[in-house]
MDAnalysis code that builds the backbone (N, CA, C; Angstrom):
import MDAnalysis as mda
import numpy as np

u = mda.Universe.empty(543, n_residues=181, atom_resindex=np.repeat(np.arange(181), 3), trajectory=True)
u.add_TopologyAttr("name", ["N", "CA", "C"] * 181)
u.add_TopologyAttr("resid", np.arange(1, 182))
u.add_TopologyAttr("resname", ["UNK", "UNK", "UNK", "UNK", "UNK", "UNK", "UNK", "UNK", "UNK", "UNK", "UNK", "UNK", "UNK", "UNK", "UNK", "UNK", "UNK", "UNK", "UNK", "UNK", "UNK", "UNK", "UNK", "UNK", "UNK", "UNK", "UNK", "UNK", "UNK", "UNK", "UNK", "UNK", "UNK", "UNK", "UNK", "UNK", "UNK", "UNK", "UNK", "UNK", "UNK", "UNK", "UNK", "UNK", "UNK", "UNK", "UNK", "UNK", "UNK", "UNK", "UNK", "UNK", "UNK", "UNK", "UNK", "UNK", "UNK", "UNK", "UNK", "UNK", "UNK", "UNK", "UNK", "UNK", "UNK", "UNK", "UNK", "UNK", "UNK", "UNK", "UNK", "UNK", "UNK", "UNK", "UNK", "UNK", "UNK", "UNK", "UNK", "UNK", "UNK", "UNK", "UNK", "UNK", "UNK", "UNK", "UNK", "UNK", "UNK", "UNK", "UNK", "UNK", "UNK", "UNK", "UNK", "UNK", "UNK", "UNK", "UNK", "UNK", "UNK", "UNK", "UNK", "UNK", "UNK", "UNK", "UNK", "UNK", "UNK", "UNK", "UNK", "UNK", "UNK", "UNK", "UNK", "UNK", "UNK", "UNK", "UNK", "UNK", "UNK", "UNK", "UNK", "UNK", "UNK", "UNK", "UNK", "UNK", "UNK", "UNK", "UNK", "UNK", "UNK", "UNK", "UNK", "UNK", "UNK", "UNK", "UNK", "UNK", "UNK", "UNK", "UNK", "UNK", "UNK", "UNK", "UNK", "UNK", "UNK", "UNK", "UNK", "UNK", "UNK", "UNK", "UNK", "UNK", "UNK", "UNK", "UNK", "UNK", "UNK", "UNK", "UNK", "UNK", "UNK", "UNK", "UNK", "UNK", "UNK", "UNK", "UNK", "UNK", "UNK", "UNK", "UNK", "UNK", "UNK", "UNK", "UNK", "UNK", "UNK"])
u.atoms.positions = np.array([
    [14.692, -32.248, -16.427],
    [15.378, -31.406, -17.386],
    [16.876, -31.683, -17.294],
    [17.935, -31.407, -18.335],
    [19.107, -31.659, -18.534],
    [19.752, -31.053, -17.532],
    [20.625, -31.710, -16.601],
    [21.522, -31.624, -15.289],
    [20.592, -31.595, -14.055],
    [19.678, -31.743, -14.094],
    [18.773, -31.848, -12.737],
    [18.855, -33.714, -12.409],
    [19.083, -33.462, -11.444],
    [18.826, -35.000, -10.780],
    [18.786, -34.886, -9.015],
    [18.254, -35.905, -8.804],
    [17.221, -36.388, -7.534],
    [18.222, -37.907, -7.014],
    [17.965, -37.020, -5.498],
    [18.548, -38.814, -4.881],
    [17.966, -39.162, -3.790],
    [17.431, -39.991, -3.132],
    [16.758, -40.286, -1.251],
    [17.398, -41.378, -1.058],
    [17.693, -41.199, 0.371],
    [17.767, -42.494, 1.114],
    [17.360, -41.956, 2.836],
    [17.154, -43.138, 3.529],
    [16.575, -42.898, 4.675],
    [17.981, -42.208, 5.563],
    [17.213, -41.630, 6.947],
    [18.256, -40.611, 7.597],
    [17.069, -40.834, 8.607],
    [18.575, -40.904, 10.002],
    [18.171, -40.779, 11.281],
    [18.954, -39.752, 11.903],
    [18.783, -38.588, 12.990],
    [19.473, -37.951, 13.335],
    [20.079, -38.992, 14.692],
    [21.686, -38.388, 15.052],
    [21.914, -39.091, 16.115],
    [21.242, -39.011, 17.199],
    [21.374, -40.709, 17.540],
    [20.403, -40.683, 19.521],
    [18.817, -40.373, 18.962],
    [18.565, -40.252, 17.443],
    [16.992, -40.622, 17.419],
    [16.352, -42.022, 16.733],
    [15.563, -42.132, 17.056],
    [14.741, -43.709, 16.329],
    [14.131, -43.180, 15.017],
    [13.632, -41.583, 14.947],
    [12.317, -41.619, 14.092],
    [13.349, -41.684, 13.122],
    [12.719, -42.134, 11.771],
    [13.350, -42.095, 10.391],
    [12.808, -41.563, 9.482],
    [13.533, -40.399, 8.907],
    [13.170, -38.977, 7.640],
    [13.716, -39.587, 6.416],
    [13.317, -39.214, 5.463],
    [13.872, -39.181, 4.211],
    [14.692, -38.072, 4.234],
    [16.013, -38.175, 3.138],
    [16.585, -37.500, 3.273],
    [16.664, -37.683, 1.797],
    [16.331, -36.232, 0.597],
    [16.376, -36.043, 0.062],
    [17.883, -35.442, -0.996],
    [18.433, -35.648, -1.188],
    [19.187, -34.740, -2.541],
    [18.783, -34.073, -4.116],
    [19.344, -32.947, -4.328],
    [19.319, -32.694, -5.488],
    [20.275, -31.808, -6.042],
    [20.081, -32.114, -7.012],
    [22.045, -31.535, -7.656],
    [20.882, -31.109, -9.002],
    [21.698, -29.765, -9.703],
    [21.902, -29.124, -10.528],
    [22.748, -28.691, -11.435],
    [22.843, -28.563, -12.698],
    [24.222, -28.351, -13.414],
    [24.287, -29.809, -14.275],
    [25.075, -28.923, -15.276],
    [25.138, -30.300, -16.466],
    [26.751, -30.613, -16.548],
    [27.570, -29.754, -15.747],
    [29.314, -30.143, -16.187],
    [29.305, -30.420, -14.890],
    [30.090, -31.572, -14.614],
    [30.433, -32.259, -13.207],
    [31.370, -30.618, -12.362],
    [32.033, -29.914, -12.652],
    [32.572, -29.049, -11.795],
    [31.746, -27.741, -11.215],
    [30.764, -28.043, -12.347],
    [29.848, -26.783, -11.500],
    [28.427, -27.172, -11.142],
    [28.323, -28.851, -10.731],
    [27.064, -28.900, -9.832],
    [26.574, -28.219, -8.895],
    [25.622, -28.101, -8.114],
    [25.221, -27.471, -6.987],
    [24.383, -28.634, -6.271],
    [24.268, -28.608, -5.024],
    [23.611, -29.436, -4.442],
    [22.627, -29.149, -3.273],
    [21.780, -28.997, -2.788],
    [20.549, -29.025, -2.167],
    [20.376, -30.277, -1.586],
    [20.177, -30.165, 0.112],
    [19.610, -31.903, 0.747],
    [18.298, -31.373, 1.618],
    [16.971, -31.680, 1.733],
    [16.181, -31.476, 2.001],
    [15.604, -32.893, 3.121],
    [14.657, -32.692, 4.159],
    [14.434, -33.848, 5.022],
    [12.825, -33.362, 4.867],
    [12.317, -35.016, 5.123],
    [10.716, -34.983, 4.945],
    [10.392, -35.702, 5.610],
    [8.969, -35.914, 5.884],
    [8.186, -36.830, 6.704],
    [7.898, -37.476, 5.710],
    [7.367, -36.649, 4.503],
    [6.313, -36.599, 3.769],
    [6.515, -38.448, 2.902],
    [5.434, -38.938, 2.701],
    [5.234, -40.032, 1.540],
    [5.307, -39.799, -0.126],
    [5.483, -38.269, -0.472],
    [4.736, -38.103, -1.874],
    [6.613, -38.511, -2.692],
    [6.148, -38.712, -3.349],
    [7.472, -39.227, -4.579],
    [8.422, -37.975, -4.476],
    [9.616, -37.948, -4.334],
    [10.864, -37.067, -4.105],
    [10.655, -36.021, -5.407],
    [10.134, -36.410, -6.781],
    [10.199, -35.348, -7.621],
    [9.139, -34.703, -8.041],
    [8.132, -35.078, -7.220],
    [6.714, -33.909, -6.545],
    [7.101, -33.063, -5.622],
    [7.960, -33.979, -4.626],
    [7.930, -32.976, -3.258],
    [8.889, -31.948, -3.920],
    [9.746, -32.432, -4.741],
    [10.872, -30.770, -4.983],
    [10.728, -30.405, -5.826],
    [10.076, -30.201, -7.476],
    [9.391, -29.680, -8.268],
    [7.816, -29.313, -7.972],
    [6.900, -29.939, -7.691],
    [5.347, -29.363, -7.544],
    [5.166, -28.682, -6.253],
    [5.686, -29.024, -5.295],
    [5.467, -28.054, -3.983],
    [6.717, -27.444, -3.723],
    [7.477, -26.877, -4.449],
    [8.343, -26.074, -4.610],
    [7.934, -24.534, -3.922],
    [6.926, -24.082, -4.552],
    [6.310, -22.870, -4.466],
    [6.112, -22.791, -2.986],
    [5.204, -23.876, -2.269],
    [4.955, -23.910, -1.069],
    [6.159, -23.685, -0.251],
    [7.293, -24.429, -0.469],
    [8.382, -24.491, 0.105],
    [9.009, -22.647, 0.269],
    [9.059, -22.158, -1.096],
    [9.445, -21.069, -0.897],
    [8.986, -20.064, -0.354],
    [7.507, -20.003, -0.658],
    [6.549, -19.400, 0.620],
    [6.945, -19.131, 2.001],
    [7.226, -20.001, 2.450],
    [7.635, -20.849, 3.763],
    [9.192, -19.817, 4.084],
    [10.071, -19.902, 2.895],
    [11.750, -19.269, 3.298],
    [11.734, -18.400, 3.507],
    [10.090, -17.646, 1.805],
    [10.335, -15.919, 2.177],
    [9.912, -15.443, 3.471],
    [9.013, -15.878, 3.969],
    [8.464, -15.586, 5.234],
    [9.736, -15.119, 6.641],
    [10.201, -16.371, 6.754],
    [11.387, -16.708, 7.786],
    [12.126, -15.572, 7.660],
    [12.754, -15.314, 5.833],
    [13.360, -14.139, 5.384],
    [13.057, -13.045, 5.921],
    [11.553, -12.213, 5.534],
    [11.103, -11.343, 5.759],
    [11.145, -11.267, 7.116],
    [10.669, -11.920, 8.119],
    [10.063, -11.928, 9.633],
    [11.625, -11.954, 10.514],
    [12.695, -12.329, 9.623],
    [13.316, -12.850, 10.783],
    [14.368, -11.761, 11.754],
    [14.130, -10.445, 11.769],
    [14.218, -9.365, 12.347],
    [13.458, -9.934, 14.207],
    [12.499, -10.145, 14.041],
    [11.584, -10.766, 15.374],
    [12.184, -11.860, 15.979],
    [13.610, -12.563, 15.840],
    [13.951, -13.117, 16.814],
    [14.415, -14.576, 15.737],
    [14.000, -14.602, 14.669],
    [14.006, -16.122, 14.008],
    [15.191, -16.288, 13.646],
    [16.164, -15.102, 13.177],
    [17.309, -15.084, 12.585],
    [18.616, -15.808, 13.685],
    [18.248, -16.059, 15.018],
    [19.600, -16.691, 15.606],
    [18.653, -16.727, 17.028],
    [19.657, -17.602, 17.441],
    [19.542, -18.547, 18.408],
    [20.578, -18.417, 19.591],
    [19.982, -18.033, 20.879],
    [21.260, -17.727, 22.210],
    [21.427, -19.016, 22.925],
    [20.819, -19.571, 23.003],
    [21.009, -21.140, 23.844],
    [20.325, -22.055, 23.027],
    [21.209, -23.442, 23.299],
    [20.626, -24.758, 22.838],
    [20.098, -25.685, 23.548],
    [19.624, -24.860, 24.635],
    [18.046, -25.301, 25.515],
    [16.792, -25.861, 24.713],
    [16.853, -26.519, 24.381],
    [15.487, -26.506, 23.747],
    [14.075, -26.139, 24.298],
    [14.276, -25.997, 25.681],
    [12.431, -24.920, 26.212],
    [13.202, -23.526, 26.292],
    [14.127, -22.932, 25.522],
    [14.641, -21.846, 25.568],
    [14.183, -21.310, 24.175],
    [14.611, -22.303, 23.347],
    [14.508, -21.737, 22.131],
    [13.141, -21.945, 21.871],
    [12.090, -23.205, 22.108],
    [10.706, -23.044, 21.666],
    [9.763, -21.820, 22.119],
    [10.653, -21.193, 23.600],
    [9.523, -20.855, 24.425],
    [9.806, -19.125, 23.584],
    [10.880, -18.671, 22.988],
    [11.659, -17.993, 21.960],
    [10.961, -17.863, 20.519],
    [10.855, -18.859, 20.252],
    [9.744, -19.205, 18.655],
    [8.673, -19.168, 19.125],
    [8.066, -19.190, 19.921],
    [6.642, -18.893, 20.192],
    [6.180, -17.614, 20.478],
    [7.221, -17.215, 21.409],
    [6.909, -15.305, 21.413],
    [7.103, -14.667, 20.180],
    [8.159, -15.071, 19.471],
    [8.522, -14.787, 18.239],
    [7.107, -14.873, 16.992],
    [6.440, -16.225, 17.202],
    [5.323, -16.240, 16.455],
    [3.989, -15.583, 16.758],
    [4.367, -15.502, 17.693],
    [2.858, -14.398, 18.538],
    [3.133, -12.769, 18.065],
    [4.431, -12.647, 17.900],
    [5.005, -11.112, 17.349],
    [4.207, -11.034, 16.103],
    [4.776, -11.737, 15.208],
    [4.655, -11.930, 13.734],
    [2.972, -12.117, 13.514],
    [2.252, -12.717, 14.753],
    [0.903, -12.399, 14.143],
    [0.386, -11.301, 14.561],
    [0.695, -10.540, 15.977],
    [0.106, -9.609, 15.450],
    [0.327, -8.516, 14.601],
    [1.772, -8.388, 14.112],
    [2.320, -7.990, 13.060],
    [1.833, -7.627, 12.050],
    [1.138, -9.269, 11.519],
    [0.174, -9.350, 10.540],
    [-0.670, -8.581, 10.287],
    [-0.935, -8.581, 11.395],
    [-2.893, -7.616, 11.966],
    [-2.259, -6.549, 11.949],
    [-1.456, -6.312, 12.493],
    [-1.175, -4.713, 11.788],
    [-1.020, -4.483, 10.485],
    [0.039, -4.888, 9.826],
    [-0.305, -4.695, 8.469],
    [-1.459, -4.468, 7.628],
    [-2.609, -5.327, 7.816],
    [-3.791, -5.274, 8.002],
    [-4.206, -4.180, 7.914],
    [-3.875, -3.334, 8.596],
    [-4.589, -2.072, 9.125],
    [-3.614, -0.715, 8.609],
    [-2.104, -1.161, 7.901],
    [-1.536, -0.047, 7.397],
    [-2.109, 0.345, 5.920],
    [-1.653, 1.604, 5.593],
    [-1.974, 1.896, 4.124],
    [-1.310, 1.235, 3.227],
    [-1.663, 0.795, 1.969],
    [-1.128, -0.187, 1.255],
    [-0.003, 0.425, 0.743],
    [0.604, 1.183, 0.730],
    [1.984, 1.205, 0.245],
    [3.152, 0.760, 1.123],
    [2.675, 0.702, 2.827],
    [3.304, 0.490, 3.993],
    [3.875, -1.368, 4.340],
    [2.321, -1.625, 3.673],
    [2.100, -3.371, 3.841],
    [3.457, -4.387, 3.787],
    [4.658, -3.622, 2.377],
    [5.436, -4.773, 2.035],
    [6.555, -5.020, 3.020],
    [6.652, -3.769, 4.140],
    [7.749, -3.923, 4.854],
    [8.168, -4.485, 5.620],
    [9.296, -4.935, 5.350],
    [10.169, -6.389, 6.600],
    [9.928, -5.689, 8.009],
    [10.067, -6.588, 8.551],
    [10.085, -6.332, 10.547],
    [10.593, -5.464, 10.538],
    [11.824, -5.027, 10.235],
    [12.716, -4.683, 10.714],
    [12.298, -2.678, 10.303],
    [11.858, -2.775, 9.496],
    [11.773, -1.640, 8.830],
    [10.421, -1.063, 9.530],
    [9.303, -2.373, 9.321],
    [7.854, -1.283, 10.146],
    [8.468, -1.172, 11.616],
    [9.217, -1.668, 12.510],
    [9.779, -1.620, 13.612],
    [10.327, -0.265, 14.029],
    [11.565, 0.053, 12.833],
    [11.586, 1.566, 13.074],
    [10.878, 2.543, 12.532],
    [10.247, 2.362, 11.744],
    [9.460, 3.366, 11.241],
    [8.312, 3.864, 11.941],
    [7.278, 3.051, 12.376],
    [6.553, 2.724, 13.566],
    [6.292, 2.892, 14.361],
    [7.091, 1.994, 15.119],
    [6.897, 1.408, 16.324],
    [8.005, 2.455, 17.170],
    [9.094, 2.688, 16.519],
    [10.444, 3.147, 17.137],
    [10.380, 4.878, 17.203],
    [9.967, 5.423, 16.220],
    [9.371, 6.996, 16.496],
    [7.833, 7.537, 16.298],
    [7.317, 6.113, 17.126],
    [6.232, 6.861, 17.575],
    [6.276, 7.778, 19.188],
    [5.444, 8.886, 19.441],
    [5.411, 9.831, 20.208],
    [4.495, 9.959, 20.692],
    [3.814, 9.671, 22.092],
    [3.292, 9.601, 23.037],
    [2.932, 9.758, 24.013],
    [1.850, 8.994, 24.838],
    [1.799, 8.297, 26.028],
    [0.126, 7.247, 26.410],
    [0.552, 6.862, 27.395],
    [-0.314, 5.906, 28.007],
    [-0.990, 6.278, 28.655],
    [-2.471, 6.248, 29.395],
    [-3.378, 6.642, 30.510],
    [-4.160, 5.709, 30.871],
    [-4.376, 5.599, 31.677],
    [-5.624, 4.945, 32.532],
    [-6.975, 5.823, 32.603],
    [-8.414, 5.553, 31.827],
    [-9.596, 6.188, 32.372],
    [-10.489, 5.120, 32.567],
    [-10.409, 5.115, 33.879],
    [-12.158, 3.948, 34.040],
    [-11.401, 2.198, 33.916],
    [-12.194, 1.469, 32.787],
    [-11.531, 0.440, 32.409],
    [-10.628, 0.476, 31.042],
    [-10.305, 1.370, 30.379],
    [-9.488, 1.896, 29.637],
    [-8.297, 2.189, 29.087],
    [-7.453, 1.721, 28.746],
    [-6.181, 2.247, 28.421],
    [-5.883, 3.149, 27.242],
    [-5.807, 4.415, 27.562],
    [-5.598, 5.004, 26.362],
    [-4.450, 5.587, 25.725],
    [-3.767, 4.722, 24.418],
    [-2.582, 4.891, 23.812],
    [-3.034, 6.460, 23.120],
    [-2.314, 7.498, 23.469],
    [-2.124, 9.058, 22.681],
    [-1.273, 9.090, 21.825],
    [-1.489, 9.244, 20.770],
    [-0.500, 9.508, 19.495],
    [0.228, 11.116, 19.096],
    [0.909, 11.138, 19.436],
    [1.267, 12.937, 18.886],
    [2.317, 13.025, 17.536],
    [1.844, 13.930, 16.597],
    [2.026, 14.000, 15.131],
    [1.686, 12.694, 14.519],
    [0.750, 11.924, 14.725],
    [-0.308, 10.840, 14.027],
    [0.594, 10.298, 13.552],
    [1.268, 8.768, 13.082],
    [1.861, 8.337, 12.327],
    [0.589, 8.417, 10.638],
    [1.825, 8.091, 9.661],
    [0.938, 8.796, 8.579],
    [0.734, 7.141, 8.089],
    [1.007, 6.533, 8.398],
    [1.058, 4.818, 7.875],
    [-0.453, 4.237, 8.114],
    [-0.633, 4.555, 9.075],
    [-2.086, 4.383, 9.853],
    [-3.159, 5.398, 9.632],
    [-4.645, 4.626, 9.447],
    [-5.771, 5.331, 9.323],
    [-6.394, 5.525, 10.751],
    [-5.977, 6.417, 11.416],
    [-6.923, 7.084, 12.656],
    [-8.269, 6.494, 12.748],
    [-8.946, 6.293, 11.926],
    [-10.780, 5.910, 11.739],
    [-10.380, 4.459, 12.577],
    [-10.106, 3.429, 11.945],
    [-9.654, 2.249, 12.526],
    [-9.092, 1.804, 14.030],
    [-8.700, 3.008, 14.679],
    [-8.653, 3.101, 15.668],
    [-9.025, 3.612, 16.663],
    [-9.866, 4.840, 17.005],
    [-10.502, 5.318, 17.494],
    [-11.564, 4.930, 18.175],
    [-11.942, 4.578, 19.320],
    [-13.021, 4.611, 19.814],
    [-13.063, 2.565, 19.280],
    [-11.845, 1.994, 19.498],
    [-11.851, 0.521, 19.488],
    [-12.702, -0.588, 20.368],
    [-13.085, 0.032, 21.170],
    [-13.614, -1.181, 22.236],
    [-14.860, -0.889, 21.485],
    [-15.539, -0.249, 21.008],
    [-16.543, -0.212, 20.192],
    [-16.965, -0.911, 19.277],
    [-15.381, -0.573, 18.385],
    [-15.940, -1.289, 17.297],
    [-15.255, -3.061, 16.893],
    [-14.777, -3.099, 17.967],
    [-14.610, -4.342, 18.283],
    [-16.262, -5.418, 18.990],
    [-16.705, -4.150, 19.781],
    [-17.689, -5.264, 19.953],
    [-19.250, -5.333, 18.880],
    [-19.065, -4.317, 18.434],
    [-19.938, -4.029, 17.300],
    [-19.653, -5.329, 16.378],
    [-18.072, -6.144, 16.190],
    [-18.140, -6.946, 15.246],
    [-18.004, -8.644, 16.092],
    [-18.607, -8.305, 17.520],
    [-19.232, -9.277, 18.405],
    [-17.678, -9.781, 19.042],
    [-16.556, -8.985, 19.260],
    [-15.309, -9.580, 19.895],
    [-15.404, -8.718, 21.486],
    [-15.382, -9.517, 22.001],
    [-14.893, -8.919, 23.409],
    [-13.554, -7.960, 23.259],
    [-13.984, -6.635, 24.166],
    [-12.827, -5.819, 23.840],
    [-12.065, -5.822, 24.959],
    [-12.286, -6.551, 25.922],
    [-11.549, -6.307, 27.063],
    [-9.944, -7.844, 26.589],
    [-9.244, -7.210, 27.223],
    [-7.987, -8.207, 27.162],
    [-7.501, -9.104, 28.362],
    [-7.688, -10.078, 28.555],
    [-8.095, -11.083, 29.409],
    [-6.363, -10.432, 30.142],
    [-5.247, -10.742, 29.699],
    [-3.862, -11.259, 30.112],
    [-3.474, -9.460, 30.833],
    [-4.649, -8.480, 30.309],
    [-4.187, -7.290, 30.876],
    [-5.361, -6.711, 31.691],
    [-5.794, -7.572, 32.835],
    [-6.642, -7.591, 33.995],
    [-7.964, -7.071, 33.473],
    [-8.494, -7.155, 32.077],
    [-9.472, -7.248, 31.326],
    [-9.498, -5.623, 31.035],
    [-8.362, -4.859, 30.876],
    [-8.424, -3.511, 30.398],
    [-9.092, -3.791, 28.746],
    [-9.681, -2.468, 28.473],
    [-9.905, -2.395, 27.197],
    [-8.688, -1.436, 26.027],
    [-8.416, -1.348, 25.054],
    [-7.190, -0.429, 24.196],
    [-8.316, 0.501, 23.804],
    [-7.596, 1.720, 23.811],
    [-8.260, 2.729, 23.049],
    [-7.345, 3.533, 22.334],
    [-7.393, 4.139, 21.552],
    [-6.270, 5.033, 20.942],
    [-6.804, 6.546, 20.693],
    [-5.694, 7.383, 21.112],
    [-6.424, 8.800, 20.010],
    [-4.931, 9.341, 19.564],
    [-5.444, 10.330, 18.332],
    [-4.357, 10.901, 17.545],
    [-4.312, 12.238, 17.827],
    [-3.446, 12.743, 17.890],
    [-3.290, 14.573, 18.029],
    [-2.119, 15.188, 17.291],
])
């Protein structure tokens, strides 16, 4: 379309061998108010597939980062690199079970950024913890209203009812239980 244009040439980062494409694209039809976009790929597919037809995919991908990045994605404390992966990985283990919660909120609750089910949530919920047997039981006091009680109740149950082991390996094989009051 009129003022869109496309440019590649190959790109190595310094002190590396592998070689990316390195994409451009500029926007705008009067030379003073172009805009420009540079994108890097592995990928083989023709430069004006990868940035017109998987566009969508791409943005998928930003809103996410966008939305999630309350959980740690938004910045970076050291340029360790087993600092920062070992960082994005807790970070991605957040975000899924995140997911799974969402999952389980009422659908008007579902659209909210980290940051927001975090305090809403997670941050004034009212409590406590117990030990019965092999058990851990999370107590809820004034029920959060986001959450359906049924879904949680009496979990090691119905976890294994849908053939999952309810015990949690990394927490000396305790089982979760929840109740609301």
């Amino acid at each position: 379309w009129a003022g869109y244009a496309i440019a590649e040439t190959p790109f190595c980062f310094e002190k590396s061998k592998q070689v990316f494409r390195l994409l451009a694209q500029r926007s705008g039809e009067i030379p003073g108010e172009y805009s420009y976009n540079a994108y890097i790929t592995t990928s083989a597919q023709p430069a004006d597939q990868l940035l017109t037809e998987e566009y969508d995919k791409r943005w998928t991908i930003e809103s996410f980062f966008n939305f999630e990045d309350k959980m740690g994605l938004s910045r970076a404390s050291t340029h360790n690199l087993n600092i920062r992966y070992g960082k994005l990985s807790l970070t991605m283990m957040a975000q899924a079970a995140t997911y799974q919660l969402r999952q389980k909120l009422n659908q008007e609750y579902r659209s909210w950024n980290a940051e927001h089910l975090a305090n809403e949530i997670v941050g004034r919920a009212d409590g406590d913890i117990r030990v019965h047997d092999d058990t851990i039981i999370v107590s809820f006091y004034d029920a959060p209203k986001h959450l359906n009680p049924n879904q949680y109740i009496g979990l090691p149950q119905i976890l294994a009812s849908e053939g999952i082991n309810p015990k949690i390996p990394w927490l000396y094989d305790f089982k979760l239980d929840f109740r609301f009051k």
